[in-house]
C-alpha positions as a LaTeX table, in Angstrom:
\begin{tabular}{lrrr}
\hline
Residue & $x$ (\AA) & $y$ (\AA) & $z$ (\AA) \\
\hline
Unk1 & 5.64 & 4.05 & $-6.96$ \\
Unk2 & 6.76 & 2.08 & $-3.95$ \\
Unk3 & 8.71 & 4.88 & $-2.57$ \\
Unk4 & 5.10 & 6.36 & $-2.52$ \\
Unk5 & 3.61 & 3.53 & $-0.72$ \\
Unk6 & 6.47 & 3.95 & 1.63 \\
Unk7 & 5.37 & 7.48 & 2.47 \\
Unk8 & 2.13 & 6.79 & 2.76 \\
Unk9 & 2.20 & 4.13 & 5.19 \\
Unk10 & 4.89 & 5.01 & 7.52 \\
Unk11 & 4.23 & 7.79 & 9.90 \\
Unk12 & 0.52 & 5.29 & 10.40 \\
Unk13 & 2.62 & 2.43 & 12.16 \\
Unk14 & 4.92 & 2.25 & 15.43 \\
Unk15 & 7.78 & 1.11 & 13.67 \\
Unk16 & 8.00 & 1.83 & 10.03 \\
Unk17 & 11.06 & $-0.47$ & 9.28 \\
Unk18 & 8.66 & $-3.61$ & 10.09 \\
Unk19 & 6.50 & $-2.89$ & 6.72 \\
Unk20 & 7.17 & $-5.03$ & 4.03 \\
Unk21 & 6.17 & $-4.42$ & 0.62 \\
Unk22 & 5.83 & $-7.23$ & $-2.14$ \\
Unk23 & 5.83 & $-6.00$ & $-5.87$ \\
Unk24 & 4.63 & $-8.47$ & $-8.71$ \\
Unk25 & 5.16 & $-6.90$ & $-12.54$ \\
Unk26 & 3.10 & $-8.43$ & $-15.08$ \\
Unk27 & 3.12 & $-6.06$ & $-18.67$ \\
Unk28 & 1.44 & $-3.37$ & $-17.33$ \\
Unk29 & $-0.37$ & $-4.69$ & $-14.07$ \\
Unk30 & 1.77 & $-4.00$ & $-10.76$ \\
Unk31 & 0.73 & $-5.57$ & $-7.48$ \\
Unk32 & 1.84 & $-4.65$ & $-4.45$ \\
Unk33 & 1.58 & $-7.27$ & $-1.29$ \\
Unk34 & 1.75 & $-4.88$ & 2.01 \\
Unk35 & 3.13 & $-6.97$ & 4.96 \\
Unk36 & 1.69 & $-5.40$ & 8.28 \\
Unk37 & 2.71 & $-6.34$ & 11.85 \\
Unk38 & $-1.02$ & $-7.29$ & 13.51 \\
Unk39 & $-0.59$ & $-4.24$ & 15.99 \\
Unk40 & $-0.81$ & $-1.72$ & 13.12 \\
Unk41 & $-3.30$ & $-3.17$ & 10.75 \\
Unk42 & $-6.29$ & $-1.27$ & 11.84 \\
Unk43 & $-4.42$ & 1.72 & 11.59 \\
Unk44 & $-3.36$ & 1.15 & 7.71 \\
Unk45 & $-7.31$ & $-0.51$ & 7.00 \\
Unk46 & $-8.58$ & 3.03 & 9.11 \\
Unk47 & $-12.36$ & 3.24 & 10.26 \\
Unk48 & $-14.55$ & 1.65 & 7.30 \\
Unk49 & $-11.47$ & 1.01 & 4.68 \\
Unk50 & $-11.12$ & 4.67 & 4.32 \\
Unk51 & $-7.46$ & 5.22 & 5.05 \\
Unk52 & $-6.56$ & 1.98 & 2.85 \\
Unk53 & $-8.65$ & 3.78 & $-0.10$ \\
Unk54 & $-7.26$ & 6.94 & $-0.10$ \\
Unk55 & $-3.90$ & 4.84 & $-0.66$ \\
Unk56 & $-5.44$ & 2.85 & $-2.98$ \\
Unk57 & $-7.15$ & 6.01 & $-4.80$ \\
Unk58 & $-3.70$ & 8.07 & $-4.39$ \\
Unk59 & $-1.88$ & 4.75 & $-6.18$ \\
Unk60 & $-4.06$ & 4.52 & $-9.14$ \\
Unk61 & $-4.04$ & 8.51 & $-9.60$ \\
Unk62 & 0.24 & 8.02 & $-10.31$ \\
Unk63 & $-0.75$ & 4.61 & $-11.88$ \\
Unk64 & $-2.71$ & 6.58 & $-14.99$ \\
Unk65 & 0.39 & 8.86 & $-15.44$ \\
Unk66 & 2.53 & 6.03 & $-15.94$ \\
Unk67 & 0.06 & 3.87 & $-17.86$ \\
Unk68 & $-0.28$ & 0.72 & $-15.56$ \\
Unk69 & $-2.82$ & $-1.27$ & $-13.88$ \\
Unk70 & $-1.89$ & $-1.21$ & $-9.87$ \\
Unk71 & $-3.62$ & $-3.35$ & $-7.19$ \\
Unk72 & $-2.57$ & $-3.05$ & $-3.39$ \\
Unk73 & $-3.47$ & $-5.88$ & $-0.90$ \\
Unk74 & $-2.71$ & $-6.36$ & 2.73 \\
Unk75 & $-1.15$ & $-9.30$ & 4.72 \\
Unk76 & $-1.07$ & $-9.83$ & 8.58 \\
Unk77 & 2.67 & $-10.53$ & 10.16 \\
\hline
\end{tabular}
């Protein structure tokens, strides 16, 4: 699932290799800490939060085929 995160957020920054993703496993609740450089931010939130919820939406849809709870939030670099 993080190699899908991966996919889905690099060709949105300048420099993919600067994301850095944070995964916490609790029984069957994942959550996944996105590390953003402050140039590229807006461009992973998109207008109005909709790019970040089609990742979000995308997420949970491979989430329910593998029976777990996933939550995504973003950090500032």
């Amino acid at each position: 699932m993080e190699e899908l995160l991966k996919t889905l957020l690099a060709p949105l920054v300048k420099k993919p290799k600067s994301i850095r993703i944070d995964r916490e496993e609790d029984q069957n609740n994942i959550k996944f800490t996105i590390s953003v450089p402050r140039d590229d931010i807006a461009k992973v939130i998109g207008r109005e939060g909709k790019m970040i919820k089609a990742i979000k939406n995308l997420l949970k849809i491979r989430a329910i085929k593998e029976n777990v709870f996933v939550s995504v939030e973003i950090k500032e670099i």
